[in-house]
C-alpha positions in Angstrom: 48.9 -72.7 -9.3 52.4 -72.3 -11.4 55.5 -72.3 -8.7 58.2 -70.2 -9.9 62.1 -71.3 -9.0 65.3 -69.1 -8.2 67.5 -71.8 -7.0 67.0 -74.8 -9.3 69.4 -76.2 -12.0 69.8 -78.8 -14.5 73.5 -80.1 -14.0 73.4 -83.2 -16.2 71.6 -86.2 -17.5 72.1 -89.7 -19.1 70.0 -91.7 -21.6 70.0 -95.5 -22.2 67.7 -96.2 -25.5 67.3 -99.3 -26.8 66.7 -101.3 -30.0 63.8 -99.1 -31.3 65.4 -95.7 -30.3 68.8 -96.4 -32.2 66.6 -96.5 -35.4 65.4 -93.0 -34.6 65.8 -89.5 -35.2 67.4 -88.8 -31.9 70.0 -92.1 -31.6 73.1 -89.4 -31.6 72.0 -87.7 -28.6 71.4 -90.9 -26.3 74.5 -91.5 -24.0 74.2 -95.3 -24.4 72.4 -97.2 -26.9 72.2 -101.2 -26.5 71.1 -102.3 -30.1 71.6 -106.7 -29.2 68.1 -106.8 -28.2 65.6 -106.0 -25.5 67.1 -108.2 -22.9 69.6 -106.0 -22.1 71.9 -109.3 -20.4 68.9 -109.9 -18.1 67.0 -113.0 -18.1 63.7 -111.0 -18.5 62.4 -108.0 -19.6 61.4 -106.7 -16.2 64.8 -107.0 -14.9 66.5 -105.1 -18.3 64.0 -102.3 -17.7 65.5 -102.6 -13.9 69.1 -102.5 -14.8 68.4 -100.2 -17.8 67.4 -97.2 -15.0 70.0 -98.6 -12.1 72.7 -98.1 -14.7 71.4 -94.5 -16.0 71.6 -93.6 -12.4 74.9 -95.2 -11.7 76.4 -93.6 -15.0 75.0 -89.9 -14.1 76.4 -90.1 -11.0 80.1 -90.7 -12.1 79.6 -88.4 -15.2 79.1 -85.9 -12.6 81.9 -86.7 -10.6 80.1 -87.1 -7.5 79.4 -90.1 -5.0 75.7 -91.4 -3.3 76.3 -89.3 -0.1 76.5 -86.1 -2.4 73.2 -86.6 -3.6 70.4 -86.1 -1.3 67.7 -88.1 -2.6 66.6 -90.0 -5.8 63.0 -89.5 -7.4 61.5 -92.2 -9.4 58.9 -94.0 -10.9 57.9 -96.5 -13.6 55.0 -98.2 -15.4 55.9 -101.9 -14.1 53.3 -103.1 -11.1 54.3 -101.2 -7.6 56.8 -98.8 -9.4 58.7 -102.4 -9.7 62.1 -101.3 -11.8 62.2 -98.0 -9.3 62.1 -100.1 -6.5 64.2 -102.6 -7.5 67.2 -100.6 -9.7 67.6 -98.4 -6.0 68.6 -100.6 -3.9 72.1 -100.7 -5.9 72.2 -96.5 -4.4 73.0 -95.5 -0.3 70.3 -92.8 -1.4 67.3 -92.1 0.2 64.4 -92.9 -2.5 61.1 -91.4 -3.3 59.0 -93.8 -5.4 56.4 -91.8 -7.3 53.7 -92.5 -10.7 52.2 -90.6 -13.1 52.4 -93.0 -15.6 54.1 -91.5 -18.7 54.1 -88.3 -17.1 56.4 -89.3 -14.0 59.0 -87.7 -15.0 57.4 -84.6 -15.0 55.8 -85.2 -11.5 59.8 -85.8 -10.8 61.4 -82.6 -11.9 58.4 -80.7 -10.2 58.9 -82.5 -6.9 62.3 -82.6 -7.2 62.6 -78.9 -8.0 60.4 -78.2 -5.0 63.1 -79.6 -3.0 65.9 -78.2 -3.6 63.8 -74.4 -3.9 62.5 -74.8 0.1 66.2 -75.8 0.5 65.7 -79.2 1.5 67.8 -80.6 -0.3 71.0 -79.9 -2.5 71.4 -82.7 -5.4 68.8 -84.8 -6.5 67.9 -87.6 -9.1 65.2 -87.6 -11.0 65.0 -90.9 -13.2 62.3 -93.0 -14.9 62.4 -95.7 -17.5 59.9 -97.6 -20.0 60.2 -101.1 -22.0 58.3 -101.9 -25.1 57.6 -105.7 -23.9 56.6 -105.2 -20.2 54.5 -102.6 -20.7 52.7 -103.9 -24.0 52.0 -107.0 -21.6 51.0 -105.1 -18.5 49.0 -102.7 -20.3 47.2 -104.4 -23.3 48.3 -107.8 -24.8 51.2 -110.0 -24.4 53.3 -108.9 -27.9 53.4 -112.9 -28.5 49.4 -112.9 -28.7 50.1 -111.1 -32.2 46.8 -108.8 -31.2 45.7 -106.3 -34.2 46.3 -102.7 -33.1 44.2 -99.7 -34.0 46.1 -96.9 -35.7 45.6 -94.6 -32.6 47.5 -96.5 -31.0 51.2 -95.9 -29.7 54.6 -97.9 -29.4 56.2 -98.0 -25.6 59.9 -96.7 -25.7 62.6 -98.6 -24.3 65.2 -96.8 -22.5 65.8 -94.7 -19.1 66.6 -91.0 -18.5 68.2 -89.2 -15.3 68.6 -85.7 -14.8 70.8 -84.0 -11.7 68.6 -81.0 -10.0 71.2 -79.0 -8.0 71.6 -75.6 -6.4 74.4 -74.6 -8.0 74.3 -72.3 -10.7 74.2 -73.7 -13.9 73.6 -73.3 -17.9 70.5 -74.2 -17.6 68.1 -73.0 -14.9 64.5 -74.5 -14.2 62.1 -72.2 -13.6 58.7 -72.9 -13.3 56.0 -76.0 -12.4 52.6 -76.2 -13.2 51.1 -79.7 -11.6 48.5 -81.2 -13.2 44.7 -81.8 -12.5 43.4 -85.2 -13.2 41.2 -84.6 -16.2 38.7 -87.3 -17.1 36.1 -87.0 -20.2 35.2 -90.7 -20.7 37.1 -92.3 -22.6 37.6 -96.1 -22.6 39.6 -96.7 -25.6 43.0 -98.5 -24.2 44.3 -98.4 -27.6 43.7 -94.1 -28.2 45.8 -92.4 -25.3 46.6 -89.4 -27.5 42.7 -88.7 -26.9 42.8 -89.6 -22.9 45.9 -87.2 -22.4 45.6 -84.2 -24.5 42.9 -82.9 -22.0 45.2 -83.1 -20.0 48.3 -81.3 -21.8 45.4 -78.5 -22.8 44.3 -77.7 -18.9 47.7 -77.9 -18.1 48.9 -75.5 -20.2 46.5 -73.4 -20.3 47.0 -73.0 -16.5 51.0 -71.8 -16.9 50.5 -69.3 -19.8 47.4 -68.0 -17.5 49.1 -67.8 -14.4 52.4 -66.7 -15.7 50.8 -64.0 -17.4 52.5 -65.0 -21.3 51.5 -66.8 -24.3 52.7 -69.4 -25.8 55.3 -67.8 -28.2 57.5 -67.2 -24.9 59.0 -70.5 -25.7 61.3 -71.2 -28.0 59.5 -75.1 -27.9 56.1 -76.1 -26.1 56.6 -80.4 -25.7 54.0 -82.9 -24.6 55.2 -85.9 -23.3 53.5 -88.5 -25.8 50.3 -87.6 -27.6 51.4 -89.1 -31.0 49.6 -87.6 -33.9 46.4 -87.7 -33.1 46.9 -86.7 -29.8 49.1 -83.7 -30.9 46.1 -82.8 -33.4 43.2 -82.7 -30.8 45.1 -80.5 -28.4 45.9 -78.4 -30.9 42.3 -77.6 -32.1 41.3 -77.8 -28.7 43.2 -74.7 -27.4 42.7 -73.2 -30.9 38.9 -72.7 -29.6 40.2 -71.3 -26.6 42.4 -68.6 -28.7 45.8 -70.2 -27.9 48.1 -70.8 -31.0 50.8 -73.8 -30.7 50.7 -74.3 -34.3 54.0 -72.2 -34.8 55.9 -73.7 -31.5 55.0 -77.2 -30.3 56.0 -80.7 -30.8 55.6 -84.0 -28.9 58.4 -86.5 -27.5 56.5 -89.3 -29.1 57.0 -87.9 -32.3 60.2 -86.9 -32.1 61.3 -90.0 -30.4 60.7 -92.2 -33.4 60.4 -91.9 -37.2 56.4 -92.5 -37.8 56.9 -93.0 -41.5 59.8 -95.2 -41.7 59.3 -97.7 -38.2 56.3 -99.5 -37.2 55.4 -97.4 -33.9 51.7 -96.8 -35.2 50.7 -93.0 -33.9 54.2 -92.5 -31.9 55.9 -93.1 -28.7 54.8 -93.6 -25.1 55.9 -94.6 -21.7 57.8 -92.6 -19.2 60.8 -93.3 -21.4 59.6 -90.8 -24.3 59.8 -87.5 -22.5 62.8 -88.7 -20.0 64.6 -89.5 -23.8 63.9 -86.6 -25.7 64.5 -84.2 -22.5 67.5 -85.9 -21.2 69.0 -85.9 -24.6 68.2 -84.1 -27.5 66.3 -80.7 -25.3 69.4 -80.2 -23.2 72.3 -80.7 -25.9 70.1 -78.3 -27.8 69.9 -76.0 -25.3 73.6 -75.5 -24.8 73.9 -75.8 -28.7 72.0 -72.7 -28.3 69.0 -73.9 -30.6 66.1 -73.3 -27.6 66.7 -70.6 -25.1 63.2 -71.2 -23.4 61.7 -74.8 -23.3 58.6 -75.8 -21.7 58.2 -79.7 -21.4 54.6 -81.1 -20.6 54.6 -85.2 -20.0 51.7 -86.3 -20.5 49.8 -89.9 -18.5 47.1 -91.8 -18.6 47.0 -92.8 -14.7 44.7 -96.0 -15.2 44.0 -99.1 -14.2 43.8 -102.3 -16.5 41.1 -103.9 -14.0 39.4 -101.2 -13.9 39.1 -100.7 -17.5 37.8 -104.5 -18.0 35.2 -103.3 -15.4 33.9 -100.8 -17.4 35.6 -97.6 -15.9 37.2 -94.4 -18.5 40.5 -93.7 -18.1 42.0 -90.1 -16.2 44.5 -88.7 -17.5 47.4 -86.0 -16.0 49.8 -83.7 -16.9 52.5 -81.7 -15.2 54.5 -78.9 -17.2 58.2 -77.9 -16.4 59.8 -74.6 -18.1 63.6 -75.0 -18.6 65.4 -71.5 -19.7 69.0 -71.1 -20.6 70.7 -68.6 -19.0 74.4 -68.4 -19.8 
């Protein structure tokens, strides 16, 4: 079921990318870039990825003039063990928190929940944050970067960097709409290093379930965007809802090919993590929107919500998808 929204608005955002990102198509639009390395001052990479999202918080919050009893609560979630950076960056924040996962569609989860919120008037401003790094995930997830471990060409590059994005009542530019929440989709695959194939299921359920319940096709958007399929990811979901006579060939992207530049850096099919959509969104979507490039946007992270352990025992991995449509309206 698609939830439709009168009351919800984007008021702003602010990126932190990191080493990686500043090499990429999209280093203009990122509020903050630190380019020293991936420590980010910190003494590990778990605590950078920490401070990376505390201070994308922190920095949204002044941007938007406002102060932690103006903002009723923050949404957040990350890939570390027990939503570890979440937990950790929001104890800087008087907010009330709501710790969530998708994986690397969390931010997506976020927005809808978020948007939810502030639509059954429950709330008035909220956060929605996430954030990604390159080293802890690539330990947490597959092999300790140090090991030197061969990848397969399927496989992706985890962004560095954290996103946060405002939800408020107030009128604004640019007005959320719509939420489609994902169905865990699960076709038995066990490959750890070929996401792209997990998730576009996924993304093709998903959006297939918005265009069906909304009643439009896909060409109401000015931009259809998964969160991080990478090319072959982007490919299969693109033949897969061919066969069900829906055309993205003429409007879609996806954040993990945007994010980076697949020819030139060493990112293998593209981009992953939280990090990819909460970038590209945070950033280049919304300055575009006000630039007036996209009037309608409809932004579909994309996760695979597994388990290491239970992929060393033998289990495939589920994947999820949540779509949020963004419209400009002034």
């Amino acid at each position: 079921m698609t939830q439709k929204f009168n009351n919800v608005y984007i008021k702003d955002s602010y990126t932190i990318a990191g080493v990686y990102e500043k090499n990429g198509p999209l280093k203009d639009y990122f509020d903050f870039i630190y380019d020293k390395d991936l420590y980010y001052g910190c003494s590990t990479f778990e605590k950078a990825e920490e401070k990376m999202l505390s201070n994308s918080i922190a920095k949204l919050i002044s941007k938007t003039k406002l102060i932690d009893s103006d903002i009723d609560y923050i949404i957040s979630g990350d890939l570390q063990n027990q939503i570890a950076a979440s937990d950790y960056a929001t104890r800087d924040f008087n907010i009330p928190y709501i710790g969530i996962f998708s994986a690397c569609a969390t931010f997506g989860e976020g927005l809808a929940l978020g948007a939810n919120l502030i639509e059954g008037k429950r709330a008035k401003n909220i956060i929605v944050a996430t954030s990604s790094h390159n080293m802890v995930s690539e330990r947490q997830f597959r092999n300790p970067t140090e090991y030197g471990a061969p990848k397969k060409k399927t496989a992706t590059f985890t962004a560095t960097g954290a996103g946060s994005i405002l939800l408020t009542n107030q009128k604004a530019n640019i007005k959320v709409t719509s939420a489609t929440i994902g169905i865990t989709q699960d076709k038995g695959i066990t490959d750890v290093n070929n996401m792209g194939a997990v998730m576009a299921i996924a993304a093709a359920d998903t959006i297939e379930r918005h265009l069906r319940d909304l009643k439009i096709k896909p060409d109401y958007y000015d931009l259809i965007l998964t969160g991080d399929l990478g090319i072959y990811g982007k490919e299969i979901l693109i033949d897969y809802l061919k066969e069900k006579n829906i055309d993205l060939s003429k409007n879609y992207d996806d954040c993990g090919l945007l994010l980076y530049d697949i020819k030139k850096q060493n990112v293998y099919a593209g981009a992953s993590g939280p990090a990819s959509s909460a970038l590209t969104l945070s950033s280049y979507i919304l300055k575009e929107m006000q630039n007036g490039k996209f009037k309608r946007i409809l932004i579909v992270p994309t996760g695979a919500i597994f388990s290491p352990t239970r992929v060393f025992q033998k289990d495939s991995i589920p994947s999820i998808a949540h779509a949020i449509s963004l419209e400009v309206i002034s």
